[in-house]
N, C-alpha and C positions, 0 to 999 in steps of 0.2 A: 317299876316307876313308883315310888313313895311321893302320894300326892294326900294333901288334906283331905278326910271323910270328904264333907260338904263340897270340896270343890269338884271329885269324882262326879258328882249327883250336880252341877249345876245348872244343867239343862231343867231339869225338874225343880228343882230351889225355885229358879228364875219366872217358871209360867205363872205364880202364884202369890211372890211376894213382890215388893217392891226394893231395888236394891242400891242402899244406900253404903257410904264408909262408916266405920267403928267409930269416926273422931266423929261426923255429921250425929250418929245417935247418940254421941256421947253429950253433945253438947245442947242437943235436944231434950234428952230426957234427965240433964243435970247428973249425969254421972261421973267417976273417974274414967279415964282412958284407958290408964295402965292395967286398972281394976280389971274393965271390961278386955283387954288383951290375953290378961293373966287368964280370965274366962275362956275365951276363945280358944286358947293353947289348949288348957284343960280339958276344952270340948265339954262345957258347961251349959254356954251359950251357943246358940247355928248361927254362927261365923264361919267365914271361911276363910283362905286367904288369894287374892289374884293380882296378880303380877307383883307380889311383896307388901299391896295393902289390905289390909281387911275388911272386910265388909262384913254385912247383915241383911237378913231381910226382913222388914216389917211390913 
């Protein structure tokens, strides 16, 4: 099964952070989206992805 890092582990992600989508932090902390996706792919940023959208925890 070829599953995203982060999403393997989201049992644990989940106890600790709060878990919002990429567009929600996007738009929050005035960022790009594509930027922060481009991140996320990268595995830059702890994103994940579930059921095709991304998320984060902060």
């Amino acid at each position: 099964m070829n599953t995203h890092p982060l999403k393997r582990n989201f049992a644990n992600f989940s106890e600790y952070k709060k878990i919002i989508t990429l567009a929600d932090y996007a738009k929050e902390n005035k960022l790009s989206h594509s930027n922060l996706i481009n991140k996320a792919n990268r595995q830059t940023i702890e994103a994940f992805l579930e059921k095709n959208i991304w998320k984060i925890g902060v």
